[in-house]
C-alpha positions as CSV (number, residue, x, y, z in Angstrom):
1,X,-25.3,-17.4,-9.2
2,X,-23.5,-14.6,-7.7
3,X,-21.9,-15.5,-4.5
4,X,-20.2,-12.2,-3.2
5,X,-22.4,-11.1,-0.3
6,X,-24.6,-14.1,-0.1
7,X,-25.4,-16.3,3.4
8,X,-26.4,-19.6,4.3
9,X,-29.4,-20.9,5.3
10,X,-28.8,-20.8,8.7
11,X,-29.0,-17.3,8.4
12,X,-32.6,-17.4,6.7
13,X,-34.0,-19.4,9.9
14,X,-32.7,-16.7,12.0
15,X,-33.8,-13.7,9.8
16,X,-37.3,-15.8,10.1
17,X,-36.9,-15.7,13.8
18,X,-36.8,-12.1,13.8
19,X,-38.5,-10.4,10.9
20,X,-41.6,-13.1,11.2
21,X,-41.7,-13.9,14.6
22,X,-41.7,-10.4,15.6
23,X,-45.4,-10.2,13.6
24,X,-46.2,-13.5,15.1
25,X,-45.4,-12.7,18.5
26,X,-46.6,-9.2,19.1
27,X,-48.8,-8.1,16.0
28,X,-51.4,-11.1,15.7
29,X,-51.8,-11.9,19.3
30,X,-54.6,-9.0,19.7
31,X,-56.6,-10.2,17.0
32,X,-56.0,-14.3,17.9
33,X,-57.3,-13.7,21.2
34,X,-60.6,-11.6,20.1
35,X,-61.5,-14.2,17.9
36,X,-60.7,-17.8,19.2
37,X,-60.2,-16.3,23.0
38,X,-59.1,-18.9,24.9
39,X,-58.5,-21.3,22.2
40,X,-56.4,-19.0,20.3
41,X,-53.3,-21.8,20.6
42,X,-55.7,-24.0,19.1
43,X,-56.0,-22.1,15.8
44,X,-52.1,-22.0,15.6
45,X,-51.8,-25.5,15.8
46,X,-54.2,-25.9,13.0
47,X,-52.4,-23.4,11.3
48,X,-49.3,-24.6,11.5
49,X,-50.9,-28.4,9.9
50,X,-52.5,-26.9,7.7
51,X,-49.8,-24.5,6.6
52,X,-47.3,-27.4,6.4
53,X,-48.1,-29.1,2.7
54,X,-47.8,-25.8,1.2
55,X,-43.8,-25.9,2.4
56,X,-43.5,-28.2,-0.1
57,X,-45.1,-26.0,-3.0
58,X,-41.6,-23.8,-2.0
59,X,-39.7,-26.2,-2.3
60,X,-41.1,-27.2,-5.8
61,X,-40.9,-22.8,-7.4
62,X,-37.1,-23.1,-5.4
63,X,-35.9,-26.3,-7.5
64,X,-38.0,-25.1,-10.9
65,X,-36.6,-21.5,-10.3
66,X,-33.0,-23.1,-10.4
67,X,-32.1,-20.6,-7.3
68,X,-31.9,-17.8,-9.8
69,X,-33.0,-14.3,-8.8
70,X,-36.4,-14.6,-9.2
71,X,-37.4,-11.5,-10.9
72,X,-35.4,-12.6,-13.7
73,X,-36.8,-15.8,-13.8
74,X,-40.0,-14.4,-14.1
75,X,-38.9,-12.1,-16.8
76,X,-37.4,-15.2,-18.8
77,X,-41.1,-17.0,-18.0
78,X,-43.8,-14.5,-18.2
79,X,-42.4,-11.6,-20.1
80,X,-41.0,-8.2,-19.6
81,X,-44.6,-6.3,-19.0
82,X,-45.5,-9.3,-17.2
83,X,-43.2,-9.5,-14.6
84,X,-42.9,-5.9,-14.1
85,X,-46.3,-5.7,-12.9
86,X,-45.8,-8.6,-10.6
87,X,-42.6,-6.9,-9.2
88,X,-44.3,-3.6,-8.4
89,X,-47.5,-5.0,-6.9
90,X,-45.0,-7.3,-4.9
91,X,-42.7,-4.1,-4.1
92,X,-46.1,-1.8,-3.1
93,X,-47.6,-4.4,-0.8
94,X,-43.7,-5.3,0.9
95,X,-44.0,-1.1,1.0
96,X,-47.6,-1.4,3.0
97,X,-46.2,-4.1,5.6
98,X,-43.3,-2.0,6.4
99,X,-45.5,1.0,6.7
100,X,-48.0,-0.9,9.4
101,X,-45.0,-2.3,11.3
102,X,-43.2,1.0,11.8
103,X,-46.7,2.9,12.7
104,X,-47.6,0.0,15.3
105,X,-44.0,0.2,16.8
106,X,-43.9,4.0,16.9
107,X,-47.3,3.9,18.4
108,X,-46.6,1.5,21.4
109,X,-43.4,3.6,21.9
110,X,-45.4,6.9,22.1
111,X,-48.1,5.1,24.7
112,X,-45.6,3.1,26.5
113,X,-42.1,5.4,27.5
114,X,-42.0,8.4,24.9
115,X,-45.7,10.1,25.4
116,X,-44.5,13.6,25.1
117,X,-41.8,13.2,22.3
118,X,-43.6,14.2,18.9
119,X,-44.4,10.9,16.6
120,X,-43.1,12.6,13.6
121,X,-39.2,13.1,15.1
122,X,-39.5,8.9,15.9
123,X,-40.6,8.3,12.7
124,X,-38.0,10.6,11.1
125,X,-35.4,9.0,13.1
126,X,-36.5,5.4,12.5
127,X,-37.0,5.8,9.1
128,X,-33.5,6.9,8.5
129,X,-31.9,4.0,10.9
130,X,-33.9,1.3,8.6
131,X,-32.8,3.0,5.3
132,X,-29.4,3.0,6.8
133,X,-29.7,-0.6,6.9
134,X,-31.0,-1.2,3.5
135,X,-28.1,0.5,1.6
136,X,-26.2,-1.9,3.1
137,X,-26.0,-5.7,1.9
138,X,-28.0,-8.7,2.5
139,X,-24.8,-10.2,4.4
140,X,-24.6,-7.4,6.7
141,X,-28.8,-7.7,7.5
142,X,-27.9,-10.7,8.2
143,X,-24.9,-10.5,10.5
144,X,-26.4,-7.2,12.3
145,X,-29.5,-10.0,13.0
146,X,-27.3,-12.7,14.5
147,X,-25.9,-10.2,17.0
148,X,-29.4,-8.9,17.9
149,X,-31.1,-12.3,18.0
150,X,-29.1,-13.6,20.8
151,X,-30.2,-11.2,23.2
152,X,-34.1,-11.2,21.8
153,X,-33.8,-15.2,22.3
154,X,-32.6,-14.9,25.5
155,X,-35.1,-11.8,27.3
156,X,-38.1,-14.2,25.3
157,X,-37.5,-17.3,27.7
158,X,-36.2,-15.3,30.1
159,X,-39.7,-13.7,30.9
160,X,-41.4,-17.2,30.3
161,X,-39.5,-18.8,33.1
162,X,-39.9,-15.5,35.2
163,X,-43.8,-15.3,35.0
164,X,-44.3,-19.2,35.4
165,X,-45.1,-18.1,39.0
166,X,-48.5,-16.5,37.9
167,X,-49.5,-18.6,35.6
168,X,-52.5,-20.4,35.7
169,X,-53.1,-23.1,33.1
170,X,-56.5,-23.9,33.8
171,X,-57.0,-20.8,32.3
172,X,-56.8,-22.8,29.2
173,X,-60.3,-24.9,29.4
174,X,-62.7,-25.6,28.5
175,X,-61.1,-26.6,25.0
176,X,-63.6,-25.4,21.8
177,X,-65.7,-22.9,24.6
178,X,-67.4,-21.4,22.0
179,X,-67.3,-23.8,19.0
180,X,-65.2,-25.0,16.1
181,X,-66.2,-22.2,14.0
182,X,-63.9,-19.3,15.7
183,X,-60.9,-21.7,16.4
184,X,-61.1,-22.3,12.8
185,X,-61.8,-18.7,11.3
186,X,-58.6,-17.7,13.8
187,X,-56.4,-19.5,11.8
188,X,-56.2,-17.3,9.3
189,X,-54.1,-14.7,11.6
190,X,-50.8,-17.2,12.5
191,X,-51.3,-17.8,8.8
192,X,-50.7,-14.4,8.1
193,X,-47.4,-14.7,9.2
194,X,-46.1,-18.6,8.4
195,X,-47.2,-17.7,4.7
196,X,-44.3,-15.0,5.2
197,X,-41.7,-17.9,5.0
198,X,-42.5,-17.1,1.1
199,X,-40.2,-14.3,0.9
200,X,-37.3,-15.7,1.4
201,X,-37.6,-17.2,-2.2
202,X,-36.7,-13.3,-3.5
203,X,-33.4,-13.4,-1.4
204,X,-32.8,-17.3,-2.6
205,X,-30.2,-16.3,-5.7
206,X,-28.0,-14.9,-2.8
207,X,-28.3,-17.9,-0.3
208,X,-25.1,-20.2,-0.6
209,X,-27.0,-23.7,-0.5
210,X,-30.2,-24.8,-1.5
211,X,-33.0,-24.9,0.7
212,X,-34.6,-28.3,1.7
213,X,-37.9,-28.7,2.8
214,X,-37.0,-29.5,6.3
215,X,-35.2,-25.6,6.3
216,X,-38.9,-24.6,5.4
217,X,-40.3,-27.1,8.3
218,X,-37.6,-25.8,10.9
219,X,-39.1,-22.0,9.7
220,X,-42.5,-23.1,9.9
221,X,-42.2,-24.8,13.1
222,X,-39.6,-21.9,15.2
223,X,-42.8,-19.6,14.2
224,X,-45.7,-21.8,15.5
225,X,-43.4,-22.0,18.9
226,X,-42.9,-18.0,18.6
227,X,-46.9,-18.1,18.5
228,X,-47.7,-19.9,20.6
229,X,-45.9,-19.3,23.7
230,X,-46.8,-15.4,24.1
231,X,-50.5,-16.4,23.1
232,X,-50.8,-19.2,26.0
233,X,-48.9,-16.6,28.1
234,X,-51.1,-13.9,28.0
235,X,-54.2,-16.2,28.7
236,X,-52.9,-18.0,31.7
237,X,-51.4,-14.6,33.1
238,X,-54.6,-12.6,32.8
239,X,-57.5,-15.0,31.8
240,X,-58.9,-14.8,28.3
241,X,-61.3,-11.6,28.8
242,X,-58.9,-9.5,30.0
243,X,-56.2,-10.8,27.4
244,X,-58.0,-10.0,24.4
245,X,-59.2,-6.2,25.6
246,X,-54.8,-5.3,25.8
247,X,-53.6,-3.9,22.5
248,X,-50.1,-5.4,23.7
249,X,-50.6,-8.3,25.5
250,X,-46.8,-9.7,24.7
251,X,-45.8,-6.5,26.2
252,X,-48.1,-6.7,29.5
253,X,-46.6,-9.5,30.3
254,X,-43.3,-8.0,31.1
255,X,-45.3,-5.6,33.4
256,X,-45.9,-9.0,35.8
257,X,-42.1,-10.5,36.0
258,X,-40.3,-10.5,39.0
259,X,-37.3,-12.1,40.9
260,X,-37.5,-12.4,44.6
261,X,-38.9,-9.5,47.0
262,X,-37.6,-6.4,45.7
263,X,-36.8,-6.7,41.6
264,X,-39.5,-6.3,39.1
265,X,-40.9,-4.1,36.6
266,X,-38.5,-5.6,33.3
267,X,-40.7,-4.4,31.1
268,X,-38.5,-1.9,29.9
269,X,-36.3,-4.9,28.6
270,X,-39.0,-5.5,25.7
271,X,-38.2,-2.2,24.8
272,X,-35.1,-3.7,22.9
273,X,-37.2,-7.1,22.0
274,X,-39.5,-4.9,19.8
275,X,-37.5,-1.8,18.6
276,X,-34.5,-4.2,17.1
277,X,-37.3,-6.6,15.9
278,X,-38.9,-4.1,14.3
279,X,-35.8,-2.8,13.0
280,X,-34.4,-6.0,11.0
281,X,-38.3,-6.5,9.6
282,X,-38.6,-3.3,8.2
283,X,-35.5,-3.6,7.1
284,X,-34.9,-6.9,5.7
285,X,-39.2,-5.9,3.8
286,X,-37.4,-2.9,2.0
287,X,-34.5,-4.4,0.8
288,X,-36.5,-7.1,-1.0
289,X,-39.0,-4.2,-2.1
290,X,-35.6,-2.5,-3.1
291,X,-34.6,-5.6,-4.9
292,X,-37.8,-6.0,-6.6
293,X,-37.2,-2.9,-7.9
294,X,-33.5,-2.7,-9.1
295,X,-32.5,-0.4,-6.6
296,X,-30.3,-2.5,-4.6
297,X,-26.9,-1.0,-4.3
298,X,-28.0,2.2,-5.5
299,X,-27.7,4.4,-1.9
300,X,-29.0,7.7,-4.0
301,X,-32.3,5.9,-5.5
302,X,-32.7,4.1,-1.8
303,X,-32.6,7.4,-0.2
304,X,-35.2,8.9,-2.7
305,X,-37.2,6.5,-3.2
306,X,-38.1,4.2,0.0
307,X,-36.9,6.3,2.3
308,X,-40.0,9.5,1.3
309,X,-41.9,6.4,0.0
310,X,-41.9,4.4,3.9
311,X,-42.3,7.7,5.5
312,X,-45.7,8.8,3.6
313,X,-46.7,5.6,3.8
314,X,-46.4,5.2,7.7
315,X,-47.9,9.1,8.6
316,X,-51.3,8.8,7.8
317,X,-51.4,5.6,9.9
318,X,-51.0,7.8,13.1
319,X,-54.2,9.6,11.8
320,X,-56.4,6.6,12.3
321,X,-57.7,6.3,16.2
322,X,-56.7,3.2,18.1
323,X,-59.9,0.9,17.3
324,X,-59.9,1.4,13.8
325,X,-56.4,0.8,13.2
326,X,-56.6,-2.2,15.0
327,X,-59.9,-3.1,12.9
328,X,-58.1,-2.3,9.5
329,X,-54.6,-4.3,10.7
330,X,-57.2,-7.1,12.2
331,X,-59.8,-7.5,9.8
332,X,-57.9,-6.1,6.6
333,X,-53.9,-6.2,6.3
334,X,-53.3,-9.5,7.7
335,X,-56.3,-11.5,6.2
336,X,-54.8,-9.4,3.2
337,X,-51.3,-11.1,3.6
338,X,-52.4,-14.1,4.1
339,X,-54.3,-14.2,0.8
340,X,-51.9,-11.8,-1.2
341,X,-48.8,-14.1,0.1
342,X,-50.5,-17.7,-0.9
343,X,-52.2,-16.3,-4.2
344,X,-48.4,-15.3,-5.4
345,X,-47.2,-18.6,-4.0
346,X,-50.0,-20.6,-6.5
347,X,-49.1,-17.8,-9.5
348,X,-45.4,-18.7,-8.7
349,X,-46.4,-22.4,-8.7
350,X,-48.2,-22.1,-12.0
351,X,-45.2,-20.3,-13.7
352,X,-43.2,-23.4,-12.6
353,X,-45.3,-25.9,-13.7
354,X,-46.0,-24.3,-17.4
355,X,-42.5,-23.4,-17.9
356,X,-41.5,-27.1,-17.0
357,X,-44.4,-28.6,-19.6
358,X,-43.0,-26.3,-22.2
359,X,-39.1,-27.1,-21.6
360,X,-39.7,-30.3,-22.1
361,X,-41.7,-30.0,-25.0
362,X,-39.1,-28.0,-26.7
């Protein structure tokens, strides 16, 4: 394995922090609270049990995979044609999660402070900072995410403490208002993003360590806490109802901090909480999609290929009116991930499995 430029596993838990917990803590929370409303912290707590066996289906593609680049093991497994297909479908649907996170970010920015600036100079502009950060390394990803995380960490439990003053956590009952049935339906949207953790097997062959299943757990468990908190937030803060009509409720929450008398309105602190979250996920999406497809390294073929590629993906998102993209994101894309992400995690597992039987036969 090919150290130069690798990181440790550290790192990993706090690219997860960032590039998965941005999804869970802003992108889900719509769709959580319209379908589970006030139990929507229910259904990530039986996500998060129900998500935990299959940390240990990681673990067993990590040790069979040998922490080689996993596109080559693939290769070696499955054949050439094979594992080509697998790597573009992979790349294409990385592509399409990159594409939704960049529109929803661009959008809230043009609703919330930019409203007269024209969408296609932010998505110009962001487009290039991310591909900027994609013909870099994996170590440098990395590093630019420590220094960013900090600050996100700190503005997150900042505004939790802040707003404890309006919450109300009766707000929370009656437990199960409207049944089992939407609690458990819910599920599938914290799931969306915990099945995520999966990724990080493509970046593995440049991780210095192996990973353990308690690094999985620790993942796994940082995200449910990520979940959770904005999702309990947003209910006690502004009841259920109201909650689940906001198309940012992470972000109206800001709108309700204050210290004292005479300082409020730090919601224009979120503003670096999504934009640099944002940033590393679409970032740290393309260089695996750039990885996928043998591109990593190559600054010409990253420019020329993801760079048009993310843009003409993201543009016709801005097309779509507010309700239906929210239906399509909602109903579609992460119900989509969810079963796109855990499907390549059993086809992974199967690889393993047969490759083992065989080995040993031979």
């Amino acid at each position: 394995m090919n150290k130069a430029g690798s990181i440790s596993v550290l790192h990993v838990i706090f690219l997860s922090m960032t590039v998965i917990g941005l999804k869970n803590h802003v992108t889900i929370i719509p769709s959580l609270l319209t379908g589970a409303g006030r139990d929507g912290w229910i259904s990530i707590l039986i996500a998060t049990v129900t998500i935990f066996p299959w940390v240990f289906l990681l673990i067993y593609i990590h040790k069979k995979s040998n922490q080689e680049h996993l596109t080559d093991w693939l290769k070696l497994k499955i054949g050439k044609v094979a594992s080509t297909i697998v790597r573009y479908v992979i790349a294409i649907f990385l592509l399409i999660l990159a594409a939704f996170t960049m529109a929803e970010t661009l959008q809230w920015v043009s609703s919330t402070f930019l409203p007269t600036t024209p969408i296609v100079l932010l998505l110009i502009v962001y487009t290039i900072l991310c591909i900027l950060l994609v013909s870099t390394n994996l170590q440098t990803i990395a590093m630019v995410n420590v220094l960013i995380l900090f600050m996100i960490t700190f503005l997150g439990f900042f505004i939790a403490f802040t707003n404890l003053q309006v919450k109300d956590y009766r707000l929370l009952r009656p437990f199960f208002e409207h049944g089992l049935q939407p609690v458990l339906t819910s599920a599938v949207f914290p799931a969306s993003g915990f099945v995520e953790i999966l990724l990080f097997l493509f970046i593995q062959h440049k991780v210095k360590s192996r990973f353990k299943w308690y690094h999985f757990a620790i993942m796994l468990f940082i995200l449910m806490g990520l979940t959770i908190g904005p999702t309990m937030g947003a209910i006690t803060e502004f009841g259920p109802i109201e909650a689940a009509k906001q198309r940012y409720p992470a972000y109206e929450e800001w709108g309700l901090g204050s210290i004292g008398e005479f300082i409020e309105h730090f919601d224009f602190l979120s503003i670096y909480q999504w934009l640099s979250g944002a940033f590393l996920r679409v970032g740290l999406l393309l260089f695996i999609a750039a990885d996928l497809l043998n591109i990593n390294g190559d600054r010409k073929s990253i420019w020329r290929i993801l760079g048009p590629a993310l843009f003409f993906m993201t543009l016709p998102l801005f097309l779509l009116n507010d309700h239906l993209f929210l239906k399509i994101k909602g109903d579609y894309l992460l119900v989509g991930t969810f079963l796109f992400m855990f499907l390549l995690s059993l086809l992974l597992g199967i690889v393993a499995f047969v490759s083992g039987k065989t080995s040993k036969k031979v």
